[in-house]
TIBANU-173480 format. One record per residue (C-alpha): residue number from 0; residue in three letters; x negated, y, z. Coordinates in nm, 2 decimals, always signed. Layout:
BEGIN
+-----+-----+--------+--------+--------+
:   k :   r :     xx :     yy :     zz :
+-----+-----+--------+--------+--------+
: NUM : ALA :      X :      Y :      Z :
...
+-----+-----+--------+--------+--------+
***
This chain:
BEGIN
+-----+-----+--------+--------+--------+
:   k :   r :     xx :     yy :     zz :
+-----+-----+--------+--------+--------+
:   0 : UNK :  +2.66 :  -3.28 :  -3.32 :
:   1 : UNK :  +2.37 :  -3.36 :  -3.09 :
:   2 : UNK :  +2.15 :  -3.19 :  -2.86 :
:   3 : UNK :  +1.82 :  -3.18 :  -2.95 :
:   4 : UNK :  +1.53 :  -3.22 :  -2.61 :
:   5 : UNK :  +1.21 :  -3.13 :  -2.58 :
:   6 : UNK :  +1.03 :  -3.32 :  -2.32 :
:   7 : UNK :  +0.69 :  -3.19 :  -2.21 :
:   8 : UNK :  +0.55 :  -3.45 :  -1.90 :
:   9 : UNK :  +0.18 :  -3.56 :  -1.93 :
:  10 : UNK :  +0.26 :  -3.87 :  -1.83 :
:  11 : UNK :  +0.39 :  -4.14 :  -2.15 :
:  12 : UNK :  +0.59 :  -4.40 :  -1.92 :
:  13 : UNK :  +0.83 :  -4.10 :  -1.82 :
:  14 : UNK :  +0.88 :  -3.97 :  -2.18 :
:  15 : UNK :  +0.95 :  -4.35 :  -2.26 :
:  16 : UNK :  +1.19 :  -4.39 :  -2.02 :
:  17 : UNK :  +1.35 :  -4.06 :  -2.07 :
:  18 : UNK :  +1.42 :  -4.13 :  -2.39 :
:  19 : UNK :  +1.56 :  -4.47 :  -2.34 :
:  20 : UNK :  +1.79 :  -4.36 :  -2.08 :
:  21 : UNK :  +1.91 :  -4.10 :  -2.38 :
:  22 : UNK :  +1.93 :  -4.32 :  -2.65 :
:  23 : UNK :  +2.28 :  -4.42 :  -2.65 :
:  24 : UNK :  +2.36 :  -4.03 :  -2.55 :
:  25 : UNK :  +2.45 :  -3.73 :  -2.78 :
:  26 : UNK :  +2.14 :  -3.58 :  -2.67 :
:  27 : UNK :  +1.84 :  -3.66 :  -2.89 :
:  28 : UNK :  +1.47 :  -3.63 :  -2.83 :
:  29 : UNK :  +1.32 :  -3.45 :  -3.10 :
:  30 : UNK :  +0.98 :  -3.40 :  -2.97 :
:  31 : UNK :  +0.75 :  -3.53 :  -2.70 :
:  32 : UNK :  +0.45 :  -3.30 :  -2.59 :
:  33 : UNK :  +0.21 :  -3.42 :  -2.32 :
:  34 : UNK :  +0.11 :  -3.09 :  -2.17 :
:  35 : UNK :  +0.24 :  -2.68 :  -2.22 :
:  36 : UNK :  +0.01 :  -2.61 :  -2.49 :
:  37 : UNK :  +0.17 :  -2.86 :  -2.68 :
:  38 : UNK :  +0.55 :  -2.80 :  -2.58 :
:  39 : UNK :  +0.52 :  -2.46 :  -2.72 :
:  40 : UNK :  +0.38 :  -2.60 :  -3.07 :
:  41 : UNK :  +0.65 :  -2.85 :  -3.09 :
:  42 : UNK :  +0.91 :  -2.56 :  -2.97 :
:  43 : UNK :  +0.80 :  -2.36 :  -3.29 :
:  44 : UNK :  +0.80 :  -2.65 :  -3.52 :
:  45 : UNK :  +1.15 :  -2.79 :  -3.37 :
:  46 : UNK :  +1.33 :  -2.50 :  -3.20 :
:  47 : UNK :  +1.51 :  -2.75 :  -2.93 :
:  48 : UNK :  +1.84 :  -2.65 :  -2.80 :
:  49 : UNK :  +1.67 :  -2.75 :  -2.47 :
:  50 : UNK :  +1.38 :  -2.82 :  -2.29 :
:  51 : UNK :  +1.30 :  -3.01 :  -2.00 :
:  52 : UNK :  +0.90 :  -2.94 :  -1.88 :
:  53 : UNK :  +0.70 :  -3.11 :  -1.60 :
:  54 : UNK :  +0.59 :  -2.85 :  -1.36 :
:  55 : UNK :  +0.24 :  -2.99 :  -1.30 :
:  56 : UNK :  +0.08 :  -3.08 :  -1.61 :
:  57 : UNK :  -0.30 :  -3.02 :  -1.76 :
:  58 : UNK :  -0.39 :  -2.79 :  -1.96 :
:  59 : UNK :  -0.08 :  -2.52 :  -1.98 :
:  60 : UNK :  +0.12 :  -2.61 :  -1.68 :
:  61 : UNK :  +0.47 :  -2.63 :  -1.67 :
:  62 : UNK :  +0.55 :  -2.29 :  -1.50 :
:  63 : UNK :  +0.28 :  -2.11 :  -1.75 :
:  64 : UNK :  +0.47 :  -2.29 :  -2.03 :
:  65 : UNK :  +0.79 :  -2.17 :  -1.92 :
:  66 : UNK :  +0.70 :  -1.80 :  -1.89 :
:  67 : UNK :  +0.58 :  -1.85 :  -2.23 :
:  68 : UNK :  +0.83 :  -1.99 :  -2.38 :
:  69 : UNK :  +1.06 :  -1.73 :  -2.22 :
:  70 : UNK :  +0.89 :  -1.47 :  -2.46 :
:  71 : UNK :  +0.90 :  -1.67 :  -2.76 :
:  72 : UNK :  +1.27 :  -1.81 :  -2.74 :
:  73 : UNK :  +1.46 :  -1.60 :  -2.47 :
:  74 : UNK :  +1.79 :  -1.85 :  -2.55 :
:  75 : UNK :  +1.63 :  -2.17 :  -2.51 :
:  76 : UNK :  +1.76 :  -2.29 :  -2.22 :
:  77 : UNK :  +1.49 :  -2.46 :  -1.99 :
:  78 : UNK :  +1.51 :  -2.71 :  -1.72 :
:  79 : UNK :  +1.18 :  -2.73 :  -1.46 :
:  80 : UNK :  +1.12 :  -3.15 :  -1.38 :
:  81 : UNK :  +0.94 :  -3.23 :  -1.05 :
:  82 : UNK :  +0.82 :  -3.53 :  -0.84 :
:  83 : UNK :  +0.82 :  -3.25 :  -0.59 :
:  84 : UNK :  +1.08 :  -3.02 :  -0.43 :
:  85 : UNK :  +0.86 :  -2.77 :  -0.35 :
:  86 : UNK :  +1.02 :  -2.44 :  -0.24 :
:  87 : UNK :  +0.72 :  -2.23 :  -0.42 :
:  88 : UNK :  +0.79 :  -2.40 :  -0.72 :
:  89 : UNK :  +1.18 :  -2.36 :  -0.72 :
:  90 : UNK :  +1.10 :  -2.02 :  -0.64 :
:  91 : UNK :  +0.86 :  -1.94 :  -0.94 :
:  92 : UNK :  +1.09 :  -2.11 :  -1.18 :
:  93 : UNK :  +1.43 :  -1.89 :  -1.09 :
:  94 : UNK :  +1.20 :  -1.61 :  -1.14 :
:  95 : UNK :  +1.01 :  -1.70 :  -1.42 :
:  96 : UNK :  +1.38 :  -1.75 :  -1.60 :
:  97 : UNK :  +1.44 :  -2.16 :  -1.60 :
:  98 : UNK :  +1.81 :  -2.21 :  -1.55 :
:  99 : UNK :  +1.74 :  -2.53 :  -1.34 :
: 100 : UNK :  +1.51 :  -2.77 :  -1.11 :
: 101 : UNK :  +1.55 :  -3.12 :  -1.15 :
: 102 : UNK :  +1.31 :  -3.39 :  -0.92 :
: 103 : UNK :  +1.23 :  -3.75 :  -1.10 :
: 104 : UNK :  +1.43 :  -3.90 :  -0.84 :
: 105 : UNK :  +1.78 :  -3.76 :  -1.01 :
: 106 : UNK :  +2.00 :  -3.99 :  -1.15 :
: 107 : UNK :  +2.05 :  -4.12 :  -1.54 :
: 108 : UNK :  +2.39 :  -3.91 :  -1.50 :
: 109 : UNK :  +2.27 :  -3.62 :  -1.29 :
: 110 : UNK :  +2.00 :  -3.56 :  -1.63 :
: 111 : UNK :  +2.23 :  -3.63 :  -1.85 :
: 112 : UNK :  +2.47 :  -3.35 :  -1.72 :
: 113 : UNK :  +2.20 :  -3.08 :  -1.66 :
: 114 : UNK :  +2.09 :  -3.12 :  -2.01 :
: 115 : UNK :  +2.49 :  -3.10 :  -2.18 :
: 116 : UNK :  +2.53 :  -2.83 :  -1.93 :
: 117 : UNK :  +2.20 :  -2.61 :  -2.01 :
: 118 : UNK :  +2.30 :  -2.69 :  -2.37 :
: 119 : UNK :  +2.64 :  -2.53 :  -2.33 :
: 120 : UNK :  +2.48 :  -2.22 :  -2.20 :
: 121 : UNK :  +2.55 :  -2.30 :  -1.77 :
: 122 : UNK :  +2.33 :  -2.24 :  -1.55 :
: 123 : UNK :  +2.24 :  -2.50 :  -1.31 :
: 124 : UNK :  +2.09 :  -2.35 :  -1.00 :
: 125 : UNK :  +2.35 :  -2.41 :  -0.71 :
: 126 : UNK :  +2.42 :  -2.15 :  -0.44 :
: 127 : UNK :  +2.21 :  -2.33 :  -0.19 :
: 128 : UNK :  +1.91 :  -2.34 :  -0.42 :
: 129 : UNK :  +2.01 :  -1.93 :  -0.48 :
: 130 : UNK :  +2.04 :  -1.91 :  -0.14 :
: 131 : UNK :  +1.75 :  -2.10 :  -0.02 :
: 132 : UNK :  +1.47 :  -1.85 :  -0.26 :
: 133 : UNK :  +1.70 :  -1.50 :  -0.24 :
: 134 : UNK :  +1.48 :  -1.40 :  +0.05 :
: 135 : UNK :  +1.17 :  -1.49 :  -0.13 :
: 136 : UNK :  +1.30 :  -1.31 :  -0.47 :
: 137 : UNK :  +1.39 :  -0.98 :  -0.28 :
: 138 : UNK :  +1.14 :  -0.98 :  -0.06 :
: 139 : UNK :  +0.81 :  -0.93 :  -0.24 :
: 140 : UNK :  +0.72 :  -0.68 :  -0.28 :
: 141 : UNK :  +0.68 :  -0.46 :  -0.66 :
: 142 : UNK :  +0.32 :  -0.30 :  -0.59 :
: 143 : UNK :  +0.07 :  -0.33 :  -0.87 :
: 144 : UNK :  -0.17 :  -0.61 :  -0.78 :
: 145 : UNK :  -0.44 :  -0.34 :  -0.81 :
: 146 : UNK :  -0.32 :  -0.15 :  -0.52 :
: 147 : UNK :  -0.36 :  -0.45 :  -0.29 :
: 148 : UNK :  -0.73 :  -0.51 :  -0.16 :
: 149 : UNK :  -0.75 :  -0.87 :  -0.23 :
: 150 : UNK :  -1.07 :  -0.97 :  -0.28 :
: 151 : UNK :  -1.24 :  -1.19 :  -0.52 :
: 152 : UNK :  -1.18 :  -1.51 :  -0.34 :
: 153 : UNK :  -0.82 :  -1.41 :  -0.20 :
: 154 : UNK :  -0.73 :  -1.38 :  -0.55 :
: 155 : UNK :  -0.87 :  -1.71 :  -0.63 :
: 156 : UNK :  -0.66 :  -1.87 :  -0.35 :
: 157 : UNK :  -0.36 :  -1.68 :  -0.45 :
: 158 : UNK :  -0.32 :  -1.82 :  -0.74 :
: 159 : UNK :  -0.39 :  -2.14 :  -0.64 :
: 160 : UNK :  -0.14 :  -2.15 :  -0.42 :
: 161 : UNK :  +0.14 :  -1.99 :  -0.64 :
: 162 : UNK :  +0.07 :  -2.28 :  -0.84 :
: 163 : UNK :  +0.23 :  -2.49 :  -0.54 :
: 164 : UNK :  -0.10 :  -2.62 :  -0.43 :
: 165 : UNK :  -0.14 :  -2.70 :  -0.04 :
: 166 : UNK :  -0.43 :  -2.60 :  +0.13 :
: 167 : UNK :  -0.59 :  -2.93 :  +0.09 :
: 168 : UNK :  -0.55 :  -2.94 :  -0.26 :
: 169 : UNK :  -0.65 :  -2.56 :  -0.26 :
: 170 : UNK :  -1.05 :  -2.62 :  -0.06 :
: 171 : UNK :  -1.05 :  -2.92 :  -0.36 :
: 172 : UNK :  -1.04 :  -2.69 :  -0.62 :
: 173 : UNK :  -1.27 :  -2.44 :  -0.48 :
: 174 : UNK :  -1.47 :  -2.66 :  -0.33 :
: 175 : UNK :  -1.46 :  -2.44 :  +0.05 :
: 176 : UNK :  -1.35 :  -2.58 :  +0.39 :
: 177 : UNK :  -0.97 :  -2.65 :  +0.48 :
: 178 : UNK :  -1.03 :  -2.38 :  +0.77 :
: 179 : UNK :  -1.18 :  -2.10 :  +0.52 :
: 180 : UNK :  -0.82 :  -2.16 :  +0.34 :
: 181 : UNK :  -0.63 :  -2.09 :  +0.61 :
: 182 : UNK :  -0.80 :  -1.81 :  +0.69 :
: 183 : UNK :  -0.74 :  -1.74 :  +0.32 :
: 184 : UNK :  -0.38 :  -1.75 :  +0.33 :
: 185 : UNK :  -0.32 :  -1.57 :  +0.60 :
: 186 : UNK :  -0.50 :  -1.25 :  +0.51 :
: 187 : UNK :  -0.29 :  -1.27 :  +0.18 :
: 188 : UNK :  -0.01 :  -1.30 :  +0.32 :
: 189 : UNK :  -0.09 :  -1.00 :  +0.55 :
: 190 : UNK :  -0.21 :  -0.82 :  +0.25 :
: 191 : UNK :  +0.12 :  -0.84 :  +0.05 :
: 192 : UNK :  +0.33 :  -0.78 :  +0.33 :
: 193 : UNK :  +0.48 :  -1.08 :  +0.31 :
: 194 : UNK :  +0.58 :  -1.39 :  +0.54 :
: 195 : UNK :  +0.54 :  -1.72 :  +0.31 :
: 196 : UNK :  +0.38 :  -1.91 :  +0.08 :
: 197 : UNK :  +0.67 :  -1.87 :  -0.12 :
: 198 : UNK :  +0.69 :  -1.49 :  -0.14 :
: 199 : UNK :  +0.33 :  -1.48 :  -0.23 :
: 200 : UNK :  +0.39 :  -1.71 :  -0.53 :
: 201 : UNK :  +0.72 :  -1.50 :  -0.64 :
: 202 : UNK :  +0.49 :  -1.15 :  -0.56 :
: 203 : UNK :  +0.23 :  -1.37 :  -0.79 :
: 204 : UNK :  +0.44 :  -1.42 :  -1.06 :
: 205 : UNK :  +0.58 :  -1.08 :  -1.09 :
: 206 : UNK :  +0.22 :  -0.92 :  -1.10 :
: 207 : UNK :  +0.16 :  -1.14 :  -1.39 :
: 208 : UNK :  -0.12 :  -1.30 :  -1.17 :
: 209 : UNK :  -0.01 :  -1.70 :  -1.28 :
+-----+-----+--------+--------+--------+
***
């Protein structure tokens, strides 16, 4: 019996070539969305014994799709897909419930596996990956986002950057200086008591802020 994929990535080249490299597989694609919104209307329609979602995609973004799709179907097993291996977003996805990370530079086998694996019910985070976001996990802190003074702009950059953004990318979106980010950061990261980018995005996550 095969496995039936979900693939969520906004771009069409990598869906194509996912599915090529699956074709002679037991795993079939049985639905291609190009962004979260879509995943989660072809997760209803299909229910996929897996799904493997792009992180950074318009619309619904990976991570928000995954959190959303945690509600909905609890036992789908769902594998995060990355150009990047960004700590924040390996972080956010262990906590947000994805059972795996997987960057587009892995290997025909090395997919192949995670997606017979997640089908079988394994998990495929590996102690170093455990290892390298435990400190992140237990170290931000529970408080109710309303307790902490962030202000209206600090929120804005908080989110931002739980969404794996760099400070760069972050004065883009806003449209305020590189230096006013930092400045940013840093007061968030004194705010919410914790010592990384990475913390903030987990402490983000669990206050239900992305």
């Amino acid at each position: 019996m095969s496995i039936r994929l979900l693939i969520a990535d906004d771009h069409a080249v990598v869906r194509a070539g996912i599915t090529a490299m699956l074709s002679t597989t037991d795993i079939a694609v049985v639905a291609e969305a190009c962004d979260g919104t879509e995943a989660l209307q072809l997760a209803r329609k299909h229910r996929p014994d897996v799904a493997l979602l792009d992180v950074r995609m318009p619309e619904l973004d990976g991570m928000a799709c995954l959190s959303k799709l945690g509600v909905e179907f609890p036992d789908t097993p769902v594998i995060m897909f990355s150009a990047y291996r960004n700590p924040t977003y390996i972080a956010r996805a262990v906590a947000l419930g994805a059972i795996g990370y997987l960057t587009k530079t892995s290997s025909r086998e090395e997919l192949i596996e995670a997606i017979r694996l997640g089908a079988s019910g394994e998990s495929l985070w590996s102690r170093d990956d455990l290892r390298a976001v435990s400190g992140s996990l237990s170290s931000a802190r529970l408080e109710n986002a309303l307790d902490v003074p962030l202000t209206k702009r600090e929120n804005e950059v908080l989110k931002q950057l739980a969404l794996g953004l760099s400070n760069k990318e972050i004065a883009q979106a806003l449209s305020i200086s590189y230096e006013t980010v930092k400045e940013h950061v840093q007061h968030v990261l004194r705010k919410l008591g914790v010592s990384d980018r990475t913390q903030a995005a987990v402490w983000a996550v669990r206050n239900g802020l992305v």
